[in-house]
C-alpha positions in Angstrom: 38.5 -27.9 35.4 36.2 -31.0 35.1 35.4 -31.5 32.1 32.3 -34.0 33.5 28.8 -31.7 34.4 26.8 -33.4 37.1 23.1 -34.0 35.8 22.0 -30.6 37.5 24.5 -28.4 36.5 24.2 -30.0 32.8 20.3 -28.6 32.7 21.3 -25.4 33.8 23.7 -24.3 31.6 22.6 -26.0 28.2 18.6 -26.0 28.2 16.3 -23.6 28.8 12.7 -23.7 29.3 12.1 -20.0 28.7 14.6 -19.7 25.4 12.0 -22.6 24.2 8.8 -21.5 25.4 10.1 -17.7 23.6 10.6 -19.6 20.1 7.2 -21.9 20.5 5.1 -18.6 21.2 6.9 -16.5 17.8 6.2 -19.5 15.6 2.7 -19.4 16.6 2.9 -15.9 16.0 4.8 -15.9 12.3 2.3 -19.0 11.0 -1.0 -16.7 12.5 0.8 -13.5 10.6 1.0 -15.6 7.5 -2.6 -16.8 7.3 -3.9 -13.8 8.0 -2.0 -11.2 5.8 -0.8 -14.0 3.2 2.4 -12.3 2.9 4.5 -15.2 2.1 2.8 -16.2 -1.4 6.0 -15.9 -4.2 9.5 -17.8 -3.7 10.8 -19.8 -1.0 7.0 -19.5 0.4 7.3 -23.4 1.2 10.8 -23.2 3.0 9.5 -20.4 5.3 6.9 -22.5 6.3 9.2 -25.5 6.6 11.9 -23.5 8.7 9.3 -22.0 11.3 7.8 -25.3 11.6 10.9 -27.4 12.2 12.2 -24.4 15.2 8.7 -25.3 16.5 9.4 -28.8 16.7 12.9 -28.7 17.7 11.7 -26.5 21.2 9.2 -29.0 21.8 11.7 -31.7 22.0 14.0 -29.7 23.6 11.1 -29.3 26.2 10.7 -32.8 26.2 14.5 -33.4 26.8 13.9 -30.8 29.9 11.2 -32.2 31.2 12.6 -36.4 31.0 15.9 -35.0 32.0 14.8 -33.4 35.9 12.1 -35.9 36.3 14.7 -38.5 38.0 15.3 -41.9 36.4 17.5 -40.5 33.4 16.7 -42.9 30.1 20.1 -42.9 28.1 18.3 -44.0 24.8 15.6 -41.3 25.6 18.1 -39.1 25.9 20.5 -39.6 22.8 16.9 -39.7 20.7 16.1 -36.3 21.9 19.5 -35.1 21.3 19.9 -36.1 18.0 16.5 -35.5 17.2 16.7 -31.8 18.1 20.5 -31.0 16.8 18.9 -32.8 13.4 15.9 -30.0 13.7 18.5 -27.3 14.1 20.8 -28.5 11.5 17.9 -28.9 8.9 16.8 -25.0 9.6 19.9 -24.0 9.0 20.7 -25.6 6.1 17.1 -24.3 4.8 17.8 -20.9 5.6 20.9 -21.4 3.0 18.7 -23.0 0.4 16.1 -20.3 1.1 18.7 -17.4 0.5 19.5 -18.9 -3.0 16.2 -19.2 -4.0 14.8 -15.4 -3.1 18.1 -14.5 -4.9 18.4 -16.9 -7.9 21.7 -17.2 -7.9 21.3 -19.8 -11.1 20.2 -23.4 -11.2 23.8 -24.4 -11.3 25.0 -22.2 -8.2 22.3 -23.3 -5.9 23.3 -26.5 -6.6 26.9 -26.5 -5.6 26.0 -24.5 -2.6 23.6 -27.1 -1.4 25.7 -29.8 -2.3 28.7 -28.4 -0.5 26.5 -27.7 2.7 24.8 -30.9 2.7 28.2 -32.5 2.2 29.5 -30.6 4.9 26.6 -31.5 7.4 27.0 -34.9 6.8 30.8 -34.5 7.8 29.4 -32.4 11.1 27.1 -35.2 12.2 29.8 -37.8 11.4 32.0 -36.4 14.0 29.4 -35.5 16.3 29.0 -39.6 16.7 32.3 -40.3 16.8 33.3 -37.7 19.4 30.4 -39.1 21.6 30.4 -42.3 21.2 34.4 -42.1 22.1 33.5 -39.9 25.1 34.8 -36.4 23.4 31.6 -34.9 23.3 28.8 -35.3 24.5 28.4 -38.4 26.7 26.0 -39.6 29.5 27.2 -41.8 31.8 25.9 -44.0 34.5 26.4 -42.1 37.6 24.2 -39.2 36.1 27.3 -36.7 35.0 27.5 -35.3 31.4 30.3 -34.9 29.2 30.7 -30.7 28.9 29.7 -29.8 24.7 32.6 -27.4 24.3 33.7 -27.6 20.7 30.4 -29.4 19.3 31.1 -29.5 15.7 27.3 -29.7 15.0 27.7 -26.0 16.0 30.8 -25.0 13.9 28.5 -26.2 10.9 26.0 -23.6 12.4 28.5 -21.1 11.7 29.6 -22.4 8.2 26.2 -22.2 7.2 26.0 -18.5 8.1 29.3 -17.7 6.1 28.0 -19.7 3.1 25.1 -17.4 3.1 27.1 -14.1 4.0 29.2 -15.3 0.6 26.0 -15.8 -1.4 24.5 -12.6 -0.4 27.7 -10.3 -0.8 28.3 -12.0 -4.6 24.9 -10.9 -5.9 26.8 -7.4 -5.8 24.3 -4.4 -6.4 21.5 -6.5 -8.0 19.6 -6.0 -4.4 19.8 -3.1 -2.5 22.0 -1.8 0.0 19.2 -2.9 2.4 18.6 -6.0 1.4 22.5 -7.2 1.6 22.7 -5.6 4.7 19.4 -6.7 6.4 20.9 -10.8 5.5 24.4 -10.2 6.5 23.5 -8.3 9.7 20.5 -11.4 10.8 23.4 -14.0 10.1 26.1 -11.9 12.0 23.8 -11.2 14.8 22.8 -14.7 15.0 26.3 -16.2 14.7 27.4 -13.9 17.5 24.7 -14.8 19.4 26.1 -18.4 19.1 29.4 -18.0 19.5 29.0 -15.9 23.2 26.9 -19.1 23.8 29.4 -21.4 23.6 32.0 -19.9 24.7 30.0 -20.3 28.1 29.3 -23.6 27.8 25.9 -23.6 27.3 22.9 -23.3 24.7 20.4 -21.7 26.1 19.2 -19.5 23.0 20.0 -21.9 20.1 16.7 -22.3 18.3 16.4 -18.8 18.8 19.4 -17.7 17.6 18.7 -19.8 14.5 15.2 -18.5 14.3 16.4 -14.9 13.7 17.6 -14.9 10.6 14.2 -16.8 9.1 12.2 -13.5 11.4 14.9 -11.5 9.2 14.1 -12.6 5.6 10.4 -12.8 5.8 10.9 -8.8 6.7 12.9 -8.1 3.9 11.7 -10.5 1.2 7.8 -9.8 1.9 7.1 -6.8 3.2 8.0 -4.7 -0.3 11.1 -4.2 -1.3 12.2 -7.3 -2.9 10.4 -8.5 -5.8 10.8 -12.4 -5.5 9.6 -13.3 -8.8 11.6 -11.7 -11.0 14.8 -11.8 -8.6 14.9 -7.8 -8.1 13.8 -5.1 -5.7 10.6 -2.7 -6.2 10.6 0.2 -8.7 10.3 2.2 -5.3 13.9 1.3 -4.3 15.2 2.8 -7.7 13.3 5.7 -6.9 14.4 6.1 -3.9 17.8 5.6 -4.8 18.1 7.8 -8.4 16.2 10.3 -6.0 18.5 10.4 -3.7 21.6 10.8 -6.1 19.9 13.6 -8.3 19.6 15.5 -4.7 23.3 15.2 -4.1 24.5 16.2 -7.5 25.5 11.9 -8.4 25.8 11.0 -12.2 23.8 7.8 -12.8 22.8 6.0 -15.8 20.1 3.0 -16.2 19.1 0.2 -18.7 15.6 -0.7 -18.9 15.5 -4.0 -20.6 11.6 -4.7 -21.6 10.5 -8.5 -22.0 7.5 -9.4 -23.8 5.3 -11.3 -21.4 7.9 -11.3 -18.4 5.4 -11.9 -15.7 3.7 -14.9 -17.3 7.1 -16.2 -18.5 8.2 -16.2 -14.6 4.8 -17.5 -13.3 4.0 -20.2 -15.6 7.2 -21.5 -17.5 9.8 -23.1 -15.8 12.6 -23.3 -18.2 12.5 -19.8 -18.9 12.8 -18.8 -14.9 16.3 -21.3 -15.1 17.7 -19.1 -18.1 16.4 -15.9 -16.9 17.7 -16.6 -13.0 21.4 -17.7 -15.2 20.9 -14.3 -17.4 20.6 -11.7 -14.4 24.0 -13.6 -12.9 25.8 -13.1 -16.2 24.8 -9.4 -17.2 24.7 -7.7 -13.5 27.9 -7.2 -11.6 28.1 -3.8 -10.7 24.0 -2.5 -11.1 21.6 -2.4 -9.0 18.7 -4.0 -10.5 14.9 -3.0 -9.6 11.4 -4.4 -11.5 9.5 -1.7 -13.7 6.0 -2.4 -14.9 5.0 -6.2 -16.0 7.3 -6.4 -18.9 10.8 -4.8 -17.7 13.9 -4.4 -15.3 15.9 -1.2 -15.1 19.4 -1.2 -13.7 21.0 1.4 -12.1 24.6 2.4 -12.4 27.2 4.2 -10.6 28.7 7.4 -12.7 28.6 8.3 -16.3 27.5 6.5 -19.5 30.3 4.9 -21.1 28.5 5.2 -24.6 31.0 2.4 -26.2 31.0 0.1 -23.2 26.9 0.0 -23.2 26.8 -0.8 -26.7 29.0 -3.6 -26.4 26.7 -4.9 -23.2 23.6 -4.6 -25.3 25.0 -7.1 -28.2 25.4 -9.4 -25.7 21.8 -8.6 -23.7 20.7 -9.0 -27.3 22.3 -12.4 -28.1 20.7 -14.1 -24.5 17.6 -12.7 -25.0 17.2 -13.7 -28.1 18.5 -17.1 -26.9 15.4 -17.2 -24.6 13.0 -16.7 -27.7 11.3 -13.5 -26.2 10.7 -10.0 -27.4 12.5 -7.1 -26.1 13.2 -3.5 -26.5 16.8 -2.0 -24.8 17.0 1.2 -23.5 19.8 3.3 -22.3 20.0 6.5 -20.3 22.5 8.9 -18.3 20.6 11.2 -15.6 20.7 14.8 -17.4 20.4 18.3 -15.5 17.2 18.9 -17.6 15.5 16.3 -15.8 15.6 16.2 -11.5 13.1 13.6 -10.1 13.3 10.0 -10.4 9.7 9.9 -11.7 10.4 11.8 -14.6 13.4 8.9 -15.9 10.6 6.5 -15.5 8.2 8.6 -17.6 10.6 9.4 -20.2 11.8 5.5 -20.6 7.9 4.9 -20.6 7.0 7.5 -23.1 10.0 6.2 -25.0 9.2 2.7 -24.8 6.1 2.5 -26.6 7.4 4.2 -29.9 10.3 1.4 -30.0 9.9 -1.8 -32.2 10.7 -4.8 -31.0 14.2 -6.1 -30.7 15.7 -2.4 -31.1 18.0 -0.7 -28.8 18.0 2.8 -28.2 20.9 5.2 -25.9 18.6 8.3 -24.8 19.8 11.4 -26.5 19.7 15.5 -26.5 16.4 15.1 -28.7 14.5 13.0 -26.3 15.4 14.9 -23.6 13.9 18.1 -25.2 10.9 16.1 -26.4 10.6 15.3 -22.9 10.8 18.8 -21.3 8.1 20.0 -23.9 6.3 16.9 -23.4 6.4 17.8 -19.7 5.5 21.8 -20.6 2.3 20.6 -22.3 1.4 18.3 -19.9 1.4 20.8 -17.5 -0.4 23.2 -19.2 -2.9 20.3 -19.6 -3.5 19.8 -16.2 -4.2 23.7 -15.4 -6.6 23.8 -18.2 -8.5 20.7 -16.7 -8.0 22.6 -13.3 -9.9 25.7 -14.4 -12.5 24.6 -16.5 -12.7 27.7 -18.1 -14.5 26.9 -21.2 -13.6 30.0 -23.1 -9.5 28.9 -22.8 -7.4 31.0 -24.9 -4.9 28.1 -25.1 -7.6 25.6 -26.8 -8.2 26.7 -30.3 -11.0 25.9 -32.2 -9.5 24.8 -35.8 -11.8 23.0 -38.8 -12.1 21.6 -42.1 -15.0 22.4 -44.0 -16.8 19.4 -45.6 -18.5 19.5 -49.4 -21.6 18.3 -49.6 -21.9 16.8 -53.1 -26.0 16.9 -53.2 -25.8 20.9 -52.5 -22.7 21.6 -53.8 -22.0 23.6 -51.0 -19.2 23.7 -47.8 -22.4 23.4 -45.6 -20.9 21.2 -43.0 -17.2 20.8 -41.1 -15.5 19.0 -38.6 -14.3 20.8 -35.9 -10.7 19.9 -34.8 -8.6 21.1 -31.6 -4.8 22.8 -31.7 -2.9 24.0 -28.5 -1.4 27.2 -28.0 0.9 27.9 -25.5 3.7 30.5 -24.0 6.5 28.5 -24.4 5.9 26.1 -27.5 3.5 28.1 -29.8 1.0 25.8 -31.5 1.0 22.5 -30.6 -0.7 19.7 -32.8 -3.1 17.2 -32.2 -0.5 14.0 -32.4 1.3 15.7 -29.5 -0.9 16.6 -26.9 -4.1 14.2 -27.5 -1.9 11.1 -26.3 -1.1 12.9 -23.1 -4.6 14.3 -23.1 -6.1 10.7 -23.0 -3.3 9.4 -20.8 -3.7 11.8 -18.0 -7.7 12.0 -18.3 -7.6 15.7 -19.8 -9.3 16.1 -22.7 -12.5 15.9 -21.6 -12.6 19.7 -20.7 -10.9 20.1 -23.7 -13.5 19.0 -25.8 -15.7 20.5 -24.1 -14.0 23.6 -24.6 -14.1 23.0 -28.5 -17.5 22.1 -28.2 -18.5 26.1 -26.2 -16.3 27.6 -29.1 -18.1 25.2 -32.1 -21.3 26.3 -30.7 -20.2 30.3 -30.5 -18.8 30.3 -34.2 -22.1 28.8 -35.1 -24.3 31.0 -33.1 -22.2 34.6 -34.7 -22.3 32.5 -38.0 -26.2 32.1 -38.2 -26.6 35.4 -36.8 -24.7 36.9 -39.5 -26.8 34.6 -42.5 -24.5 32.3 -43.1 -25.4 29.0 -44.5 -24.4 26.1 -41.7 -25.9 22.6 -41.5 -24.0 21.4 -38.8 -20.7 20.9 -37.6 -19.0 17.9 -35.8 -16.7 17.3 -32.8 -15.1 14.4 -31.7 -16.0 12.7 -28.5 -13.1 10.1 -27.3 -14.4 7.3 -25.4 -13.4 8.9 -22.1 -15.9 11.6 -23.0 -18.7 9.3 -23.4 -18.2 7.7 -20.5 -18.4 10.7 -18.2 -21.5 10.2 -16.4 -22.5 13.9 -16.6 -21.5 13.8 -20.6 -25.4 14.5 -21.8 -26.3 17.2 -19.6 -22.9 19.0 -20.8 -23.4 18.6 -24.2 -26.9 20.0 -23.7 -25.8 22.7 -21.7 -23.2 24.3 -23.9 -25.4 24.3 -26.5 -28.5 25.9 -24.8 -26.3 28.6 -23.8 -25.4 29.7 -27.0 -28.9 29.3 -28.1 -28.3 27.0 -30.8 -30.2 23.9 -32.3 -29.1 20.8 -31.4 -29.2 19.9 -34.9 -26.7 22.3 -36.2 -24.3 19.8 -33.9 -22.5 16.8 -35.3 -20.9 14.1 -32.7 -18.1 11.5 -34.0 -17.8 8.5 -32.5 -14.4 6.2 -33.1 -15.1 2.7 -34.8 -13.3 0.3 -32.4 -15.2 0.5 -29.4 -15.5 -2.5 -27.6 -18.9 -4.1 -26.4 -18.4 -3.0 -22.9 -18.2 0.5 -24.5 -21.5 -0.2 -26.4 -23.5 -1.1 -23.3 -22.0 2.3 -21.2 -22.2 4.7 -24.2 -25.5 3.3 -25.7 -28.6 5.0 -23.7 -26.3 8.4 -23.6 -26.2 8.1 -27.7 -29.9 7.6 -28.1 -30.9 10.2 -25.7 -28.6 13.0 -27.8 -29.7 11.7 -30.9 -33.2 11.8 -29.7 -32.6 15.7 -28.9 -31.4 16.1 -32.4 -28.1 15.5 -32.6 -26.3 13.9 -35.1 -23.8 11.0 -34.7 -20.7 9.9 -36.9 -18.9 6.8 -37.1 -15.5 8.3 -37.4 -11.8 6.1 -39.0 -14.1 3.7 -40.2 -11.9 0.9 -41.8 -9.0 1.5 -39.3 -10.4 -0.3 -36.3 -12.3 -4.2 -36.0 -15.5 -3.5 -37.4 -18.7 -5.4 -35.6 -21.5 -4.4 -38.4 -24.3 -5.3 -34.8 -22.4 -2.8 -32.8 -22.8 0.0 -35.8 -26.5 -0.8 -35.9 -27.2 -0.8 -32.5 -26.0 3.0 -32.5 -28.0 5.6 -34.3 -25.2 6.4 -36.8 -26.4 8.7 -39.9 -22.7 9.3 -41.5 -20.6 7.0 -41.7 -17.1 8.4 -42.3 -14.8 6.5 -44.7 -10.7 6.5 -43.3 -8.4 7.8 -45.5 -6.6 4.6 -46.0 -9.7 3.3 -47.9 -9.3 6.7 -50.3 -5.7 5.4 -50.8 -6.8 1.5 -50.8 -9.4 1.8 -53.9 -7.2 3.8 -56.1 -4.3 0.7 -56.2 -7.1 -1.5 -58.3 -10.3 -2.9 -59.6 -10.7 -5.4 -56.7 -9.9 -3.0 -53.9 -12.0 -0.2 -55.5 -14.9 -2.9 -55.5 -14.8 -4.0 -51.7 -14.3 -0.2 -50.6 -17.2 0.4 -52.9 -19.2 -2.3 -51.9 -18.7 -1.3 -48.3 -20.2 2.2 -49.7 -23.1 0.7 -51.2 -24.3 -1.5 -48.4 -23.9 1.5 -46.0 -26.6 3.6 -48.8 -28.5 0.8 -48.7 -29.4 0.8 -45.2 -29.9 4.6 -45.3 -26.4 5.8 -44.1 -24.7 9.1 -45.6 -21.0 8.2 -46.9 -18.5 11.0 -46.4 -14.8 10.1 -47.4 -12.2 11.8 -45.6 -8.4 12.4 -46.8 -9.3 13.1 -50.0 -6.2 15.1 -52.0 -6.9 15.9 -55.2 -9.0 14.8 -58.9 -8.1 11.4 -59.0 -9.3 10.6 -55.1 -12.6 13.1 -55.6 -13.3 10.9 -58.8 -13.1 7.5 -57.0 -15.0 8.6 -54.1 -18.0 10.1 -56.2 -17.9 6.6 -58.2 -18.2 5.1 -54.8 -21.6 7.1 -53.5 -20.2 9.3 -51.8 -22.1 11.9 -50.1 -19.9 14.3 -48.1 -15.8 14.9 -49.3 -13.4 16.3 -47.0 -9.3 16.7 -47.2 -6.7 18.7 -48.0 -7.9 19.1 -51.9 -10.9 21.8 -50.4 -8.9 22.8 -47.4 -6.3 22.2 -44.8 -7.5 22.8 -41.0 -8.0 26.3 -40.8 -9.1 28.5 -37.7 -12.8 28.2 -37.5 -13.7 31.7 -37.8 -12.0 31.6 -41.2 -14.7 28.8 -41.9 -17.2 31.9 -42.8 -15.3 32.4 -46.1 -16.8 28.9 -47.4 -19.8 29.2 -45.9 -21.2 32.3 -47.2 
C-alpha cells in the first residue's frame, strides 16, 4: 500500500469539519454553563477554563487547516503552521488535563511536581521526533505534487496516550481517599477517550481528536463540581460517607471511622498557602486504605473497611498527633467501630458530633460501650422531645414542674421561688436539666417546654392562693429561643389568664449574655410584659460578658448573683469587695440582689454582708416538686 495520500484523500480521512464544528459548539456551551451557574469556583477553576479554551482554538485552526487545504493553491508554510499550531493545542490540553487531575486530588507539592516534570519532559521528547520524522519524510510530509505522507504511528499521539496512563496511575494511587465514583468516573473518561483514539488511528485518520481529548475535561467538571468532591479540602462530601456507611450498615458490613477535627480548617485551606502544601502532603501520608469525606468546617472523617484494630488506631493517632501538631493547629481525634445499637449513618455523625464538643483540644478519644448508651438515651430523650413539641399538650405528664423556694431576708419568709423543669419518662425515669436542655435548645424544643412549666407554675399558684397560702411570685426561665418567638407575649399572657392569676405573682429570668441583636428583638416584648406586671430577672449574672447599657435598657428589678460570685467572695477581702461592690451599685440604682448557690452559714453570712435581698441554694432547699413548695409557704 502507498504510503503517500493524494491531497483529497488526505482531507478525508484526517480532518473533519463536523468533529470540529461538534467541539466549537460544546465549548460555547461549557464556558455559557460556567457563567451562568458558577460551578467551577474552587481548585483547578483556572485550568478548566484554560483546557476548554485551547480545544476551542485548536478546532478553529483545524477549520482553518480545512478550509486553506481544499481551496486549491496548497501553502506548505501555511500548512506546517497550522499543523503544529493545532498538535501544540492538543498536546497542551492534554498535558493540562494531567496537571488538572493532581491538583483536584492533591497528590502533594512534591508529586505534582515530578508528574509534570516527567510529562513535560516526555512531550518535549514527542515533538522532538515529530520534527524529525517529518522533516526526514517519516511522518508527516507535504510534497510538491500535492500528496501527503500517511500519519500512521505519529508519536505526538502515543504521548496522547501516555498522558492518559499517567493520569489512570495518579488517580488509582490516591486509593480510597475518593470514592468509588470518583476513581471510576476518571479512569473510565481517560479509557473511553484513549480508545476512542486508538480506533482512530488505527484507520488512519483523526477525525474526532479534539473531541476525544475534550471528554475527559466534559468528565471532571461532572465529577469535581457537581457535589460529590470537595476540592478544597481534597475529599468527597459528607453525603458520600453517608451514602456509603448506609449502605454497609444495610448489608450487615463492619466499618469503623476517624474524625479528625482542625481548628479553623476552612480558613487554613482558603487563605494560607503553606498550610494547603502540608495539609495536601498529610492526607498522602496518613490515608492508604480509607475513604476520606469532609464533615462540618473543621473536620474529615475516614471510613474504613472491617473492624477496629484498637492497637493499630492508637498507634496511627500518635502519628496524626505528631503532623498535626507539626502544622501548629488544634485538633481533637476521634475513633469509632459501627455498633448494632446504632443503624443509620446519621446517627455516627450525631454521636461524633455530640462527642466532639465535650473533647478538649489535642485529645483523642476510641468511642466506647458508655458513649454508645449515652447515645441511645440521648436519642430516647430526644425523641420524646420532639412528641412533646408535637402535641403541645400543656398539661404533659412527662414535664415536671420542680422548684426552689427563695428567702426573702426583709420578710423572713420563703415568699418567692424559682420554678425549674425535670423530665420523666418510660424508659429513663427522671431526667435532669444538664441532659435534655442541650438537646432541647439544639433541636428548638423547649419552647413548649417552658411553656408547659409556665401552665403548671401558674396552676400551683392558682390552688396555692386558693388555699391561703402566702406567694409573692414565682419565676421561670425564658431561653433566648423563647423570647424570640414572635407569639411569646400573647402566650405568656394567655396561660396566665387562664388560670386566673395576676401577672404579678409571675417572675421571668432572663440570661446575662445576650447579645445586642438579642436586645433590639427581645426589647419591646420585655417592656410590654413588664408593663402588664410582670417581673423580670437578670439570671447567672457574673458568668456571661456583662454590658452594664444592655442591663439598663431592660426593665430588670432582681438581679440574680451566680453562684461562682458566692464562692468568689469567700476566697478574700479583695474579692469579697468587687462582688460587694457589684451589690451595692446594683442597690443603688434601685435593683433587688438575690444570691443564688448559697450552701450553708459561712455563704448566708457573706451574702447578707453584701446587701443581699433574696437567698436561695441548697442550705434552704434542694429542687423539690413544686406542690411540695406549699410546706414553706404556709
Amino acid at each position: 500500500m502507498d504510503r503517500f495520500l493524494s491531497l483529497s484523500d488526505y482531507i478525508v480521512t484526517q480532518i473533519s469539519p463536523i468533529g470540529e464544528v461538534i467541539v466549537l459548539t460544546i465549548s460555547l456551551l461549557i464556558f455559557v454553563l460556567i457563567y451562568l451557574t458558577r460551578i467551577i469556583r474552587e481548585a483547578g477553576a483556572v485550568l478548566v477554563r484554560r483546557m476548554v479554551m485551547m480545544c476551542f482554538f485548536a478546532s478553529i485552526v483545524r477549520l482553518v487547516e480545512y478550509v486553506v487545504m481544499t481551496g486549491g493553491t496548497v501553502s506548505r508554510a501555511l500548512v506546517y503552521t497550522l499543523r503544529c499550531g493545532y498538535y501544540g493545542l492538543v498536546l497542551s490540553v492534554v498535558f493540562l488535563f494531567a496537571a488538572y487531575i493532581q491538583s483536584v486530588l492533591n497528590r502533594g507539592k512534591k508529586e505534582r511536581k515530578r508528574v509534570l516534570y516527567i510529562s513535560g519532559i516526555t512531550g518535549l521528547i514527542a515533538i522532538a521526533f515529530d520534527i524529525i520524522l517529518s522533516i526526514s519524510g517519516a511522518n508527516f510530509y507535504l510534497l510538491s505534487d500535492g500528496r501527503v505522507n500517511s500519519v500512521t504511528g505519529n508519536p505526538l499521539i502515543v504521548y496522547i496516550l501516555f498522558m492518559y496512563i499517567v493520569v489512570v496511575v495518579s488517580v488509582i494511587r490516591t486509593g480510597r481517599r475518593v470514592s468509588n465514583r470518583v476513581r471510576g468516573g476518571i479512569i473510565s473518561s481517560a479509557i473511553l477517550s484513549s480508545a476512542l483514539i486508538f480506533v482512530q488511528n488505527m484507520f488512519n485518520n483523526q477525525y474526532w481528536l479534539t473531541f476525544a481529548v475534550l471528554l475527559p475535561i466534559i468528565s471532571g467538571i461532572f465529577i469535581f463540581n457537581t457535589g460529590s468532591y470537595d476540592s478544597l479540602s481534597s475529599t468527597m462530601v459528607p453525603e458520600i460517607l453517608i451514602s456509603e456507611l448506609d449502605k454497609a450498615l444495610k448489608n450487615g458490613k463492619k466499618k469503623h471511622m476517624m474524625l479528625i477535627d482542625v481548628r479553623d480548617l476552612e480558613d487554613h485551606l482558603k487563605n494560607d498557602p503553606e498550610f494547603i502544601d502540608s495539609y495536601r502532603g498529610f492526607l498522602n501520608d496518613i490515608v492508604s486504605q480509607g475513604l476520606v469525606c469532609r464533615m462540618w468546617n473543621t473536620g474529615i472523617v475516614i471510613l474504613y473497611d472491617g473492624p477496629m484494630d484498637a492497637e493499630k488506631m492508637e498507634v496511627e493517632e500518635e502519628v496524626i498527633c505528631r503532623r498535626l501538631d507539626g502544622l501548629k493547629v488544634g485538633y481533637k481525634i476521634l475513633c469509632v467501630e459501627t455498633d448494632e445499637r446504632v443503624t443509620k449513618a446519621a446517627e455516627y455523625i450525631d454521636l461524633l458530633a455530640g462527642i466532639r464538643k465535650k473533647m478538649p483540644s489535642g485529645s483523642c478519644k476510641i468511642v466506647g460501650n458508655k458513649d454508645f448508651e449515652l447515645f441511645s438515651t440521648n436519642r430516647y430523650i430526644l425523641s420524646e422531645l420532639i412528641d412533646i413539641y408535637s402535641k403541645r399538650d400543656l398539661d404533659d405528664e412527662r414535664v415536671l414542674a420542680f422548684c426552689q423556694p427563695v428567702l426573702n431576708l426583709k420578710t423572713g419568709k420563703y415568699d418567692t421561688a424559682e420554678a425549674l423543669m425535670r423530665l420523666s419518662l418510660e424508659k429513663t425515669g427522671m431526667v435532669y436539666p444538664d441532659q435534655f436542655i442541650p438537646l432541647a435548645e439544639e433541636y428548638q424544643t423547649i419552647h413548649v417546654m417552658t411553656l408547659i412549666i409556665l401552665n403548671k407554675t401558674c396552676a400551683f399558684i392558682r390552688k396555692a392562693l386558693s388555699e391561703g397560702h402566702d406567694i409573692k411570685r414565682i419565676s421561670v426561665n425564658f431561653s433566648m429561643l423563647d423570647l424570640k418567638e414572635e407569639s411569646f407575649c400573647k402566650e405568656v399572657l394567655d396561660i396566665i389568664e387562664k388560670n386566673n392569676i395576676s401577672p404579678e405573682k409571675i417572675a421571668i429570668e432572663v440570661t446575662e449574655s445576650l447579645t445586642s441583636s438579642d436586645l433590639e428583638e427581645i426589647k419591646p416584648k420585655v417592656i410590654m410584659l413588664h408593663e402588664r406586671g410582670i417581673t423580670f430577672y437578670l439570671d447567672d449574672f457574673g458568668t456571661g460578658y456583662s454590658n452594664f447599657d444592655r442591663i439598663m435598657e431592660l426593665p430588670f428589678q432582681i438581679i440574680k448573683f451566680d453562684r461562682s460570685l458566692v464562692i468568689q467572695s469567700a476566697k478574700n477581702d479583695e474579692s469579697r469587695y468587687m462582688v460587694g461592690s457589684f451589690a451595692k451599685m446594683f442597690r443603688h440604682l434601685d435593683y433587688n440582689i438575690l444570691f443564688e448557690g448559697v450552701e450553708n452559714e459561712e455563704d448566708e453570712k457573706n451574702c447578707r454582708e453584701m446587701d443581699a435581698q433574696y437567698l436561695q441554694g441548697y442550705k434552704y432547699s434542694k429542687p423539690i416538686p413544686i406542690y411540695d413548695l406549699e410546706r414553706f409557704v404556709s
